[in-house]
C-alpha positions as CSV (number, residue, x, y, z in Angstrom):
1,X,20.4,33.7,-26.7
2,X,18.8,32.3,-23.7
3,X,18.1,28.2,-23.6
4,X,15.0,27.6,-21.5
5,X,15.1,24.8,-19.2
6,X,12.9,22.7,-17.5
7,X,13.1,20.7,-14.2
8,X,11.5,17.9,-13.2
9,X,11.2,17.8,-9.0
10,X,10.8,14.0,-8.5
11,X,11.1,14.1,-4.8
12,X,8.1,12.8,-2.9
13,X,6.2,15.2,0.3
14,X,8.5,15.3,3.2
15,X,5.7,13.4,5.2
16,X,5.6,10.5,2.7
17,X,9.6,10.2,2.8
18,X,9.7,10.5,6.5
19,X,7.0,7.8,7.5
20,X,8.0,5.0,5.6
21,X,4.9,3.5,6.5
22,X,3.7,0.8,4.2
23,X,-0.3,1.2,2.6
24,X,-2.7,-1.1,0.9
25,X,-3.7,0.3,-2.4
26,X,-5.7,-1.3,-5.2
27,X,-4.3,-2.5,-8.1
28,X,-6.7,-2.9,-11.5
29,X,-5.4,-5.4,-13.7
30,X,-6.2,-7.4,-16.6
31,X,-9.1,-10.0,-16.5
32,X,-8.6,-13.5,-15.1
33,X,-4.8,-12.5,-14.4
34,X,-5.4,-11.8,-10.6
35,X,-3.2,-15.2,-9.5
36,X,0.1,-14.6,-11.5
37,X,-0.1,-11.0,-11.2
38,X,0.3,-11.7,-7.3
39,X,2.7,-13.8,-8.2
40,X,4.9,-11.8,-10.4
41,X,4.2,-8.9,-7.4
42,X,5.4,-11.4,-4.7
43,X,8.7,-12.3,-7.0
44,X,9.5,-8.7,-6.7
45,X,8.7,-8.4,-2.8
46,X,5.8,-6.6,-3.0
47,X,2.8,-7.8,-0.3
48,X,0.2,-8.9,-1.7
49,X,-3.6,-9.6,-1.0
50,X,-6.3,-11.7,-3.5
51,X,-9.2,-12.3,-1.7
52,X,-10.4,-15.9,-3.0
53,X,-13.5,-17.4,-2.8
54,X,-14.6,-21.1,-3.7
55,X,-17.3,-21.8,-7.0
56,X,-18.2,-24.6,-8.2
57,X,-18.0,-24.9,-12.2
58,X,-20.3,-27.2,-14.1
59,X,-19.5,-28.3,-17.7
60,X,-21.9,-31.1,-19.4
61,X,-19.4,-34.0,-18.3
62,X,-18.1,-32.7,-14.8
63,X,-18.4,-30.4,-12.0
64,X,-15.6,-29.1,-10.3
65,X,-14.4,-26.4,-7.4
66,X,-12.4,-23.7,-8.4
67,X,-11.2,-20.8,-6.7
68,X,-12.2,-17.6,-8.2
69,X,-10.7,-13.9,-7.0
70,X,-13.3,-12.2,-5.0
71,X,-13.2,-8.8,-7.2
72,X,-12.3,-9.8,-10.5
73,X,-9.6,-7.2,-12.3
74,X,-8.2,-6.0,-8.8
75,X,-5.4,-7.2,-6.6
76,X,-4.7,-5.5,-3.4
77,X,-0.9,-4.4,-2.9
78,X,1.0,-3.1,0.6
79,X,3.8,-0.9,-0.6
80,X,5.2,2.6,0.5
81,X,4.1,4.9,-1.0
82,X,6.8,6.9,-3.3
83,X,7.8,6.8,-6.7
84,X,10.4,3.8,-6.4
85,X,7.7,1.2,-5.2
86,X,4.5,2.6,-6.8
87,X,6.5,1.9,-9.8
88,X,7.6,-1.4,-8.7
89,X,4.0,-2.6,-8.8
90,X,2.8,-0.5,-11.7
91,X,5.7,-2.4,-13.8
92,X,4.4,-6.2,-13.6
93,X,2.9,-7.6,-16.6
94,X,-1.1,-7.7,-16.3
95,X,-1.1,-4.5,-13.9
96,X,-3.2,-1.5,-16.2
97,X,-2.6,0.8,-13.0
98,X,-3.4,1.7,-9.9
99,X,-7.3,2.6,-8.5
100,X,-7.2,6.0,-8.2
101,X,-6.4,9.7,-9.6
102,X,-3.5,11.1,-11.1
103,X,-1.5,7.8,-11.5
104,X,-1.3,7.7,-7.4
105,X,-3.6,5.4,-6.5
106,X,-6.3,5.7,-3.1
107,X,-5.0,4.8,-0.1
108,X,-6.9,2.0,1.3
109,X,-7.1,2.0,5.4
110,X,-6.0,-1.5,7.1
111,X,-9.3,-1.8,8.4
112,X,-10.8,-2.0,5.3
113,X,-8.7,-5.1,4.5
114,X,-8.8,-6.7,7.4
115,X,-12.6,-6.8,7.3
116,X,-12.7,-8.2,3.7
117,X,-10.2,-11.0,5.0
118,X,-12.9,-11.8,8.2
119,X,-15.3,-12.3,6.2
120,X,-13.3,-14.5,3.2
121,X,-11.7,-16.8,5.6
122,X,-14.4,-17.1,8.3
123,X,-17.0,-19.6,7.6
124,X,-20.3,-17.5,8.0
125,X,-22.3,-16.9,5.2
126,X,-22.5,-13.5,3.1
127,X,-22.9,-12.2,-0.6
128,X,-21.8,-9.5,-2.6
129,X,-23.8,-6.0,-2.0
130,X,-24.2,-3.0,-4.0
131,X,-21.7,-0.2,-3.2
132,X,-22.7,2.2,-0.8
133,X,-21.3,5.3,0.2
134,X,-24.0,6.6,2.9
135,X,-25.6,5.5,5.5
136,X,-25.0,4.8,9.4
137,X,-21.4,3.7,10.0
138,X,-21.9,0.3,12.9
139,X,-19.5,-1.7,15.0
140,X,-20.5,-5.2,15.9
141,X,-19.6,-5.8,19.6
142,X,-20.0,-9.5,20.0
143,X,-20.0,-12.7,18.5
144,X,-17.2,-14.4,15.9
145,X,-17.6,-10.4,14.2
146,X,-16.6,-8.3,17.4
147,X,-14.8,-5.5,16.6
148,X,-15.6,-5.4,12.9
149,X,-17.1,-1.7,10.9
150,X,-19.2,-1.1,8.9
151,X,-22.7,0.2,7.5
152,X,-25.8,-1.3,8.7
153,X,-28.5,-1.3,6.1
154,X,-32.4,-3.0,6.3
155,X,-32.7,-5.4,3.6
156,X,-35.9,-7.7,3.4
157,X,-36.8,-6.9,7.4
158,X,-33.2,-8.0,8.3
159,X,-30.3,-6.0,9.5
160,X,-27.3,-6.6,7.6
161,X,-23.7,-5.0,7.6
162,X,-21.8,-3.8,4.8
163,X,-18.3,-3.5,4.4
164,X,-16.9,-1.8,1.8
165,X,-13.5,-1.1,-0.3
166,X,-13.8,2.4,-0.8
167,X,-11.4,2.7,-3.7
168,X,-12.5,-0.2,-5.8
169,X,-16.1,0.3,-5.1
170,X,-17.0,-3.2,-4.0
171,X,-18.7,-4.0,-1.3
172,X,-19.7,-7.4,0.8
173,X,-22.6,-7.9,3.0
174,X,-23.3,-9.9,5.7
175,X,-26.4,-10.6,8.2
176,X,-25.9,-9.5,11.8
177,X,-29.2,-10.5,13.1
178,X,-28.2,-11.7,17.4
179,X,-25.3,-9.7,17.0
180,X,-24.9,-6.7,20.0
181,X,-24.3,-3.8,17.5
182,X,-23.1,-0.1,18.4
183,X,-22.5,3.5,16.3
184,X,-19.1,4.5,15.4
């Protein structure tokens, strides 16, 4: 009698192994559990990124500031990516999975991040934007914004640049009116 037997080939792609190299990818968790999910990520020496931004509650007796994740349900996480660490992160309490297909998550490019943090911790003014996926891809050359990508869109006769997190589908949009601006 013959005994079928099946084998599971757990090794990651040669490239993957070989690199080493740490990515950003996005991590969808549960609602309003963004902070300790970080935290519980951070405990287990995973890098982390939660884009913050500052809103002001009001309740009948009091107002008060309170800082409130940027993307609600997401947390940004720097890991390599293999088996080992994507189950690091997929492990913590809060974290439904990672943004993307087949359990593997999207890799998100530095850039990407980077820009989101510019804009977070500078102090110029900007506001969430629809998602957008085409249009002409700008560079801004001058200015507190030099060096930063993105799409440049008309919207109510002004130019504005939007930068976007292609695996989460979120995008933010600022106004780049006096800024030198060139084609990527």
């Amino acid at each position: 009698m013959a005994v079928a037997t099946m084998s599971w080939d757990l090794r990651e792609p040669a490239a993957t192994v070989e690199t080493g190299a740490e990515t950003w990818y996005a991590l969808h968790t549960r609602s309003r559990h963004e902070k300790i999910v970080v935290q519980r990520l951070e405990e287990r020496g995973v890098t982390t990124y939660l884009p913050l931004v500052t809103e002001v509650h009001r309740w009948s007796d009091r107002k008060k500031s309170v800082q409130m994740p940027l993307f609600g349900c997401y947390v940004f996480a720097k890991f390599v990516p293999n088996r080992s660490e994507r189950l690091r992160a997929l492990r913590v309490d809060g974290v439904f999975g990672l943004v993307g297909g087949k359990g593997e998550g999207i890799a998100i490019p530095e850039e990407q991040i980077n820009a989101v943090r510019s804009l977070v911790e500078g102090q110029l003014p900007w506001s969430s934007h629809p998602f957008l996926k085409i249009g002409q891809r700008v560079r801004i050359r001058s200015g507190a914004l030099d060096g930063l990508e993105g799409v440049l869109v008309q919207r109510n006769g002004d130019r504005t640049l939007v930068i976007s997190v292609d695996a989460i589908q979120r995008s933010l949009a600022v106004r780049v009116e006096g800024y030198e601006v060139e084609a990527v």
